[in-house]
Structures are given as structure tokens and as C-alpha cells.
GULORO-597767 format. One record per atom (N, C-alpha, C): residue number from 1; residue in three letters; x, y, z. Coordinates in steps of 0.1 Angstrom, whole numbers, plus 5000, padded with zeros to 4 digits. Example, Ala and Ser with C-alpha at 12.3 -4.5 7.8 and 13.67 -1.06 7.14 Angstrom:
% residues 2
1;ALA;5132;4943;5078
1;ALA;5123;4955;5078
1;ALA;5132;4967;5078
2;SER;5128;4978;5071
2;SER;5137;4989;5071
2;SER;5129;5000;5079
//
This chain:
% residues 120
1;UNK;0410;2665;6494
1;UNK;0423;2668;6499
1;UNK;0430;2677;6489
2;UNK;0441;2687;6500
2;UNK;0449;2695;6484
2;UNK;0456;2691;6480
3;UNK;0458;2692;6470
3;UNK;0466;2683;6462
3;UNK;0482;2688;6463
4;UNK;0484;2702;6471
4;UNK;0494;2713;6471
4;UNK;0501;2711;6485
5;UNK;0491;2702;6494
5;UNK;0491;2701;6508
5;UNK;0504;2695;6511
6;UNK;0513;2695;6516
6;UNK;0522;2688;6524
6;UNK;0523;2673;6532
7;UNK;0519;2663;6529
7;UNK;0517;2650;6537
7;UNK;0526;2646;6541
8;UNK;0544;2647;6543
8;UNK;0553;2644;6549
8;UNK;0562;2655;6556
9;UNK;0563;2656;6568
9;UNK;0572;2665;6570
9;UNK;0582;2658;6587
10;UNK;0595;2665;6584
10;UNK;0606;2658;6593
10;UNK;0607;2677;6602
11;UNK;0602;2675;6613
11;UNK;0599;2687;6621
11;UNK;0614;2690;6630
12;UNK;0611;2705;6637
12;UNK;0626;2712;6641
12;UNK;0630;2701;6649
13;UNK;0641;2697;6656
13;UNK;0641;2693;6666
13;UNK;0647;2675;6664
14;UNK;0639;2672;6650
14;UNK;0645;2655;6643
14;UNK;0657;2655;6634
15;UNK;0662;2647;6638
15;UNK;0674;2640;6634
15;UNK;0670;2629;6621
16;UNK;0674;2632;6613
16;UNK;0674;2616;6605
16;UNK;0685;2616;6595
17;UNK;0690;2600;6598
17;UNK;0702;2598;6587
17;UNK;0696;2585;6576
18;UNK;0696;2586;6565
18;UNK;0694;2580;6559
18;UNK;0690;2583;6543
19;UNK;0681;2576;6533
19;UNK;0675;2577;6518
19;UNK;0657;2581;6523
20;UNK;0655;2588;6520
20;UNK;0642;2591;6519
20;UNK;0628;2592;6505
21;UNK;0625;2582;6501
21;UNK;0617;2581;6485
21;UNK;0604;2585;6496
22;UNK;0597;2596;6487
22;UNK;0582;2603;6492
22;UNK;0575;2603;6482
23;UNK;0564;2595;6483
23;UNK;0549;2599;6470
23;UNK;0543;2612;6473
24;UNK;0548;2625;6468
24;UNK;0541;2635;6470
24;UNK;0551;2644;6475
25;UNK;0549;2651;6481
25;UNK;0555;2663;6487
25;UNK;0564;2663;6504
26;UNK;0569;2667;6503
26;UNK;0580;2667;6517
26;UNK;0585;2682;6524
27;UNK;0585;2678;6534
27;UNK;0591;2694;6542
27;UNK;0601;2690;6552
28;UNK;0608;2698;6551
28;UNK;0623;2694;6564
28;UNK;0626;2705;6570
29;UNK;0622;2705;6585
29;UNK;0627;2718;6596
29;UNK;0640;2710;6602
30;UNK;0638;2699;6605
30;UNK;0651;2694;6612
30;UNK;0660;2690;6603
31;UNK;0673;2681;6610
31;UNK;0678;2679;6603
31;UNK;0684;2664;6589
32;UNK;0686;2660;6583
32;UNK;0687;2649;6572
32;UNK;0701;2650;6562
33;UNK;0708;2637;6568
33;UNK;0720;2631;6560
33;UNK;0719;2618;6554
34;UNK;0710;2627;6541
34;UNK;0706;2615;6531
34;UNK;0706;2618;6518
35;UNK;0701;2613;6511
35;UNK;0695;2614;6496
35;UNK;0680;2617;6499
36;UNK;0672;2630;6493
36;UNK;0656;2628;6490
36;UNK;0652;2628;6480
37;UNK;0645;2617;6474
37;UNK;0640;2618;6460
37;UNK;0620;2619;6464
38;UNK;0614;2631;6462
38;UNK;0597;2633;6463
38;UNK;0594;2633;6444
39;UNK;0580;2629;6447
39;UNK;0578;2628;6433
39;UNK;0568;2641;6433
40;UNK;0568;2652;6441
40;UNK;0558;2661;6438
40;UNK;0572;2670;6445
41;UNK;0572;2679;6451
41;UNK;0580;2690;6459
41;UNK;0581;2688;6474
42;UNK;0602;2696;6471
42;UNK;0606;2688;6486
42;UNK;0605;2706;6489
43;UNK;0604;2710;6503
43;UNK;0603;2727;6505
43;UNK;0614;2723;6519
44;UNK;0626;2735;6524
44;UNK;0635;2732;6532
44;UNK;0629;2743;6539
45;UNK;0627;2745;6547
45;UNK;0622;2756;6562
45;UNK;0636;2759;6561
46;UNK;0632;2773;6571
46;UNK;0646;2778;6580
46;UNK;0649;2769;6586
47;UNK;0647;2762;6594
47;UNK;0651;2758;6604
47;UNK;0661;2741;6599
48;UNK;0656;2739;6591
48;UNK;0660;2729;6580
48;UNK;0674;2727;6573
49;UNK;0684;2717;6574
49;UNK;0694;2713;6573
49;UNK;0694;2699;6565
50;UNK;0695;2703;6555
50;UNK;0702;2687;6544
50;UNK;0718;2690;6544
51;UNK;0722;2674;6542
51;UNK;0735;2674;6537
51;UNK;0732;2658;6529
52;UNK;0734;2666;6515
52;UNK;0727;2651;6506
52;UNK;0719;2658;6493
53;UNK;0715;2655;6488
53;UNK;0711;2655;6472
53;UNK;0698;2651;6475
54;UNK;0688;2663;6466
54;UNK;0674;2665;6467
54;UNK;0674;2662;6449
55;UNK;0659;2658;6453
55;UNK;0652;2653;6435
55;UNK;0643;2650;6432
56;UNK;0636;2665;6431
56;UNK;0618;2668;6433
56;UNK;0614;2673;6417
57;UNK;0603;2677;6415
57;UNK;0599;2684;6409
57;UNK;0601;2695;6410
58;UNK;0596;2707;6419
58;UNK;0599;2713;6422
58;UNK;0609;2714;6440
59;UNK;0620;2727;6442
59;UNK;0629;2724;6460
59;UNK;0622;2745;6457
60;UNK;0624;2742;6471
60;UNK;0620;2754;6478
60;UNK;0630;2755;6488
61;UNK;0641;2760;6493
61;UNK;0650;2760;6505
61;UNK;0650;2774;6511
62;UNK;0643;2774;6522
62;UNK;0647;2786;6535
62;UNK;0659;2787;6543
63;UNK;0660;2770;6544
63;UNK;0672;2765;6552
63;UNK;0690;2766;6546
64;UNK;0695;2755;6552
64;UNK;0708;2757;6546
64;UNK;0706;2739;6536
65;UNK;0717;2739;6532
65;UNK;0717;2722;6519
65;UNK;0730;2726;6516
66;UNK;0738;2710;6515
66;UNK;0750;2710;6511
66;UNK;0747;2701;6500
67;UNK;0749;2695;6489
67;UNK;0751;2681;6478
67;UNK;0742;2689;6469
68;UNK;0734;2677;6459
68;UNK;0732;2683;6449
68;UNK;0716;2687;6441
69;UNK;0712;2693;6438
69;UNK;0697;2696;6435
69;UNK;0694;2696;6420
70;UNK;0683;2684;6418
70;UNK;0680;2678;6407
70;UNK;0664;2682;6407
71;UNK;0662;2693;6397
71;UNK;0645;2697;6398
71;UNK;0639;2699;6382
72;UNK;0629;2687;6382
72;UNK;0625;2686;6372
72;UNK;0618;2702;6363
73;UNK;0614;2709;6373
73;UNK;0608;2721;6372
73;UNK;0619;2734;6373
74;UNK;0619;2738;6390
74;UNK;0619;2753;6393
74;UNK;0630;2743;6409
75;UNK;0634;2755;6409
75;UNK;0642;2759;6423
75;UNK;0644;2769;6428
76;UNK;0636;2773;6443
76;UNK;0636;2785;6443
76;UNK;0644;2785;6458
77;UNK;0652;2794;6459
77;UNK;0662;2802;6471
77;UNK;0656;2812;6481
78;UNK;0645;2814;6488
78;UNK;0642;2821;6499
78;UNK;0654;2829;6507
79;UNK;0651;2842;6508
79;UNK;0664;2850;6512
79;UNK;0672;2846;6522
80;UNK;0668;2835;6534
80;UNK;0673;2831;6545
80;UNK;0683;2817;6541
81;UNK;0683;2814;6528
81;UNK;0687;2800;6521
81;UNK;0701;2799;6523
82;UNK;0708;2788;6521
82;UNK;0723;2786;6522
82;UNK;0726;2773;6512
83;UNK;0733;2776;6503
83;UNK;0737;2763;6495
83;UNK;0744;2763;6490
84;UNK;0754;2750;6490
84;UNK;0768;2745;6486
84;UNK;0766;2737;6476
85;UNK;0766;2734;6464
85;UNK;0772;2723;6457
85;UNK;0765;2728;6444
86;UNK;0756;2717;6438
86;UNK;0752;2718;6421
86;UNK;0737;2716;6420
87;UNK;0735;2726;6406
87;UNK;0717;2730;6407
87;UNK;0714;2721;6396
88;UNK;0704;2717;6391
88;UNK;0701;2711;6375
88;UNK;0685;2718;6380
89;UNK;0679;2727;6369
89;UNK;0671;2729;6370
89;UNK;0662;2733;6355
90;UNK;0649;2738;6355
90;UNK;0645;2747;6341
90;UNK;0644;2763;6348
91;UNK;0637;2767;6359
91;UNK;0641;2781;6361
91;UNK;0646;2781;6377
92;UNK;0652;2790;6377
92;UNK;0657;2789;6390
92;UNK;0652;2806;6398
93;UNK;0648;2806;6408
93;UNK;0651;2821;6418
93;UNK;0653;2821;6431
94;UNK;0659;2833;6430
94;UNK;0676;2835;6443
94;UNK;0666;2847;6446
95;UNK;0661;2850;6461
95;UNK;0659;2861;6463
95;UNK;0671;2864;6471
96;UNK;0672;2881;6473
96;UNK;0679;2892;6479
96;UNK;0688;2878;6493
97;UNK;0700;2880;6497
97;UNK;0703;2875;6509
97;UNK;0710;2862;6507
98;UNK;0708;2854;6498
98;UNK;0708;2842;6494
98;UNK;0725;2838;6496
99;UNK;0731;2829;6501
99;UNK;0743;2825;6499
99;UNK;0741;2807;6489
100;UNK;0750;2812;6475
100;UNK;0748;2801;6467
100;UNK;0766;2797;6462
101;UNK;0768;2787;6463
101;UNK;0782;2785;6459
101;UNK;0782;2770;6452
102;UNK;0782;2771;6440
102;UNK;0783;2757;6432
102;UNK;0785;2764;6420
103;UNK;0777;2752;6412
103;UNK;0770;2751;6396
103;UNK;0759;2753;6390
104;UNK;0753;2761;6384
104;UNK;0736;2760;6382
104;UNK;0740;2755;6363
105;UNK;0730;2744;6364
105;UNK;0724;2741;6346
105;UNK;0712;2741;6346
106;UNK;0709;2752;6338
106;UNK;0689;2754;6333
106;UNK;0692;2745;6320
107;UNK;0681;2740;6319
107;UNK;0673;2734;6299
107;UNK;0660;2738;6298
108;UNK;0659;2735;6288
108;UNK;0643;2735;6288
108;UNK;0638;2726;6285
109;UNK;0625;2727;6279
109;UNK;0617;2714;6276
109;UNK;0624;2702;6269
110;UNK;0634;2709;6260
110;UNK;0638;2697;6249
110;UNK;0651;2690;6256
111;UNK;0655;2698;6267
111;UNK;0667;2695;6270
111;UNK;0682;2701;6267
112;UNK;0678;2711;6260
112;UNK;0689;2724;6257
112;UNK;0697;2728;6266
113;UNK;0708;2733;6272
113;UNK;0713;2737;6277
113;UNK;0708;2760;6279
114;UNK;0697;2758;6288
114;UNK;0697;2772;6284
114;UNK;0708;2784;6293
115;UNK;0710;2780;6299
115;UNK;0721;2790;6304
115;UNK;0731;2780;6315
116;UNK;0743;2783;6317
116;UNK;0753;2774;6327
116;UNK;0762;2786;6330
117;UNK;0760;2784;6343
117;UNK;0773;2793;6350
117;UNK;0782;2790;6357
118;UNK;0793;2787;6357
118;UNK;0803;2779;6362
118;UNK;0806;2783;6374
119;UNK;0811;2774;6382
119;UNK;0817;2778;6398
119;UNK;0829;2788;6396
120;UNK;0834;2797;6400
120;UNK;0841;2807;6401
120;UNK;0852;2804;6411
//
């Protein structure tokens, strides 16, 4: 099995309100008014709607997300992305298109503050 593979995903079309804890990796086309905490990577499709606070290793969002994103790693913004609220991350990328409105905090390994850009 790959170990990169996807084994949970909440497809276009589903509704779920609730906390979501995942061993491994997650994907969301529909929609979720919860908390997700994956212990491998949560990825947001286009089609994909959180309103709630992600807390993966690595988040991938095509979709839109409102609350707050907690990534042990990386966060990356796909040009079709939409996000409201606050980033905690170590690197982050925004491609072209991206609508972002919060707080981003990068660290690094030790925990440093490596760059903070305040909400405007």
C-alpha cells in the first residue's frame, strides 16, 4: 500500500457536522463544520468547504476554509483556495489567485519564530 495514498475521504455532495481524528491522511470535496485533526495530511479539493480548524502535518486547500490551520510541516494554497482566519506553519505556499485573510506564523525546527505577518 502507498503510504502517500489517501484512505479517508468525505466526497462532493456530503454534509458532515462534527470532530473528525484520522490515522493517516484525509480529503474533503464536500462539506465539514468541525474540528480535523489527521496524523499524516488533510488535502481540501475545490469542491471542499471547512468551517473549523485543521491539524495535519501537512493541509493542501483548493477549496475554501474558514478557523484555524495548525501544520506541523507545510501549507500549501492552490490558486482556486479561499481562507479566513490563522496559519501556524514551518513553510507555507500561496500560488497566483489565492484569497488569504488572517495571520500566518512560520518556526522552524527549534521553534523560532521565523517570519509573522500580522492581519492588516
Amino acid at each position: 500500500m502507498n503510504k502517500d495514498a489517501i484512505m479517508n475521504v468525505i466526497h462532493k455532495g456530503t454534509q458532515v457536522e462534527g470532530n473528525l481524528v484520522v490515522n493517516g491522511s484525509v480529503r474533503i470535496d464536500g462539506k465539514l463544520k468541525g474540528k480535523i485533526k489527521a496524523s499524516d495530511r488533510i488535502v481540501v479539493g475545490q469542491t471542499g468547504i471547512i468551517d473549523g480548524d485543521l491539524t495535519a502535518k501537512d493541509v493542501n486547500i483548493s477549496g475554501r476554509c474558514k478557523g484555524t490551520i495548525s501544520a506541523e510541516n507545510s501549507v500549501v494554497f492552490q490558486s482556486t483556495a479561499e481562507f479566513d482566519g490563522d496559519i501556524k506553519c514551518k513553510k507555507l505556499v500561496v500560488e497566483e489567485g489565492v484569497i488569504v485573510d488572517g495571520n500566518v506564523t512560520m518556526r522552524d525546527e527549534r521553534g523560532k519564530v521565523v517570519q509573522e505577518k500580522p492581519k492588516e
